[in-house]
N, C-alpha and C positions, 0 to 999 in steps of 0.2 A: 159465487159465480166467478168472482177475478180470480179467485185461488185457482179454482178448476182450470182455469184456461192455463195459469200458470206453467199448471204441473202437466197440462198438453203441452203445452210450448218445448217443457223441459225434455218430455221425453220422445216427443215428434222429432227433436233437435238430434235426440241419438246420446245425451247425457245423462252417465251412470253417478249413483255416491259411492265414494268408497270411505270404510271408516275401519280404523284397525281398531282388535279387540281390546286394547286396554283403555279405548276411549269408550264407555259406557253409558249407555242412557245417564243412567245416577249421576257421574261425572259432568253430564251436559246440561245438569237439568241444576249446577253451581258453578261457577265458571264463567270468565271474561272469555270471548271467541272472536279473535282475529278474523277479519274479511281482507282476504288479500289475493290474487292482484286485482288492484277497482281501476281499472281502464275506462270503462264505458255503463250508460244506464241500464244495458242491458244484465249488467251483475246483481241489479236489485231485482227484479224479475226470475233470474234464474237460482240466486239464494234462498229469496220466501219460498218458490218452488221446491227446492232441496229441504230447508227445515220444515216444511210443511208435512215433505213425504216420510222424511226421518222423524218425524213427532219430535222436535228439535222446539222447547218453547220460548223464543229468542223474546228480547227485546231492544230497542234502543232509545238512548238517552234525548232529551231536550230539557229546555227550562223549564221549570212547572207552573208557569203562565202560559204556554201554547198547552195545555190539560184541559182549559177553562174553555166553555161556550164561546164559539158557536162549532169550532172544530175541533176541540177535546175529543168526545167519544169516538170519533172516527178514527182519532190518531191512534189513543190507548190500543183500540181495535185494533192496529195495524200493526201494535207492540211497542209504541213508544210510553214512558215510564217519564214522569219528571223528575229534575233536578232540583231539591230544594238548598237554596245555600244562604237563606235566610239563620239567623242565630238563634240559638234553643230557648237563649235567656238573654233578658236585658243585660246589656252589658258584657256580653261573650262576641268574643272576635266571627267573622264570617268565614263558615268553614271555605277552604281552596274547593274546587274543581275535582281534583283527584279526592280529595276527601269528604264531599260531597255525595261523589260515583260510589265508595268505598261502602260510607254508609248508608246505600239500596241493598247492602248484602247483609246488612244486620237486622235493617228492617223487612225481609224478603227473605224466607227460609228455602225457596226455590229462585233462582236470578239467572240466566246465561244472557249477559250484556253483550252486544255487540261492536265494536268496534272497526271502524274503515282506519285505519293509521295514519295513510298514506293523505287523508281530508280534501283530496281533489282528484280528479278523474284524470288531471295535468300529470306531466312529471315532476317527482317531488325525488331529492337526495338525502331526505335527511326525515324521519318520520315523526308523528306527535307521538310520546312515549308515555301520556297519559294512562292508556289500556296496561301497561306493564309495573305502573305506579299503585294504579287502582287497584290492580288484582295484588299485589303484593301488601299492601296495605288491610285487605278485606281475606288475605290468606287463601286467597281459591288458586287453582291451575287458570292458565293461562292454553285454551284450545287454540289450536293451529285451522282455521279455516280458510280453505282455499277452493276456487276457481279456477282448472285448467281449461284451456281453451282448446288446446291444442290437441290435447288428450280427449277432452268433452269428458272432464269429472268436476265434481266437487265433492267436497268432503272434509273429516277432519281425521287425518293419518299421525297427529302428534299432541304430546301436552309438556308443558313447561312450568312446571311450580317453582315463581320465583326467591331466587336464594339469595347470600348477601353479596354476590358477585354478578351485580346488574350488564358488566361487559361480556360477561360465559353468556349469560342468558339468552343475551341479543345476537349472539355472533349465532350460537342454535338458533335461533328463529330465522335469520336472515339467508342461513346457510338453507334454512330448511324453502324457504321462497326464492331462492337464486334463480331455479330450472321453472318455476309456476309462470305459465303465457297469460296473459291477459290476452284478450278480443285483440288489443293494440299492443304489440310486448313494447314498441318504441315510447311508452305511453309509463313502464314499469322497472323502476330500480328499487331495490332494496338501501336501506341506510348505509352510506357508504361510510356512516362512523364506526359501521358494527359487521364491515364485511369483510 
């Protein structure tokens, strides 16, 4: 029922996806996917919308104690996946964060994580690089997802499999978000380390 309303919302709105041909289902369906620009709450509303309608089988991260009763199955439902970073074996250091995320893609033969960079609706100069880590580490492309406002798209028009020149990579990504409006473009900078 919420989805449904969604995807009225999305397209009562007048917003189209656009997705260029080398990004392909199969491709979507392994892969870290950027959400950017995150201005406002309504990007979460009009994203589930979009991967909803593109069969886009997203999910995102948290600890894997919010997994657990009483509001577990609601979230899984919603597409959150836990974070275990618990150690395999007595006596094994606790995997990082990134290498935590890294390894849902070994245990998940189908995974498209998603990632907000930017971690606040504020304005942020400088993004968490976590999602650029993880995918490089777990060897998937890196999808470009984005939110125009201004245009009324979303979609994902790029892919970026990271190489060992982590400053080319970002400068593509950042260059590729420079012109994307958020709801509030005053709300949206790209990393000014990688612009």
């Amino acid at each position: 029922m919420v989805l449904a309303f969604f995807r009225f919302l999305f397209r009562f709105r007048g917003w189209k996806i656009t997705q260029s041909e080398d990004v392909t289902q199969e491709i979507l369906e392994r892969c870290v996917i950027i959400a950017a620009p995150h201005t406002t709450n309504w990007d979460a509303i009009y994203t589930i919308a979009w991967f909803d309608i593109a069969k886009i089988n997203w999910r995102f991260t948290i600890k894997k104690e919010w997994i657990k009763p009483p509001f577990g199955k609601m979230l899984v439902k919603m597409g959150a996946i836990g974070i275990d970073r618990s150690p395999k074996k007595a006596g094994e250091k606790r995997p990082s964060m990134v290498q935590a995320m890294a390894n849902l893609f070994t245990e998940n033969e189908k995974l498209a994580v998603v990632f907000t960079p930017e971690a606040t609706r504020n304005k942020v100069t400088e993004w968490k690089m976590g999602f650029y880590h993880a995918a490089k580490l777990a060897n998937v492309p890196i999808a470009l997802g984005y939110l125009d406002y201004e245009k009324r798209e979303a979609g994902v028009t790029k892919l970026i499999m990271p190489t060992d020149d982590m400053e080319a990579d970002l400068k593509q990504i950042m260059d590729f978000y420079k012109d994307k409006k958020g709801k509030f473009p005053e709300n949206f900078s790209v990393d000014v380390r990688y612009n």
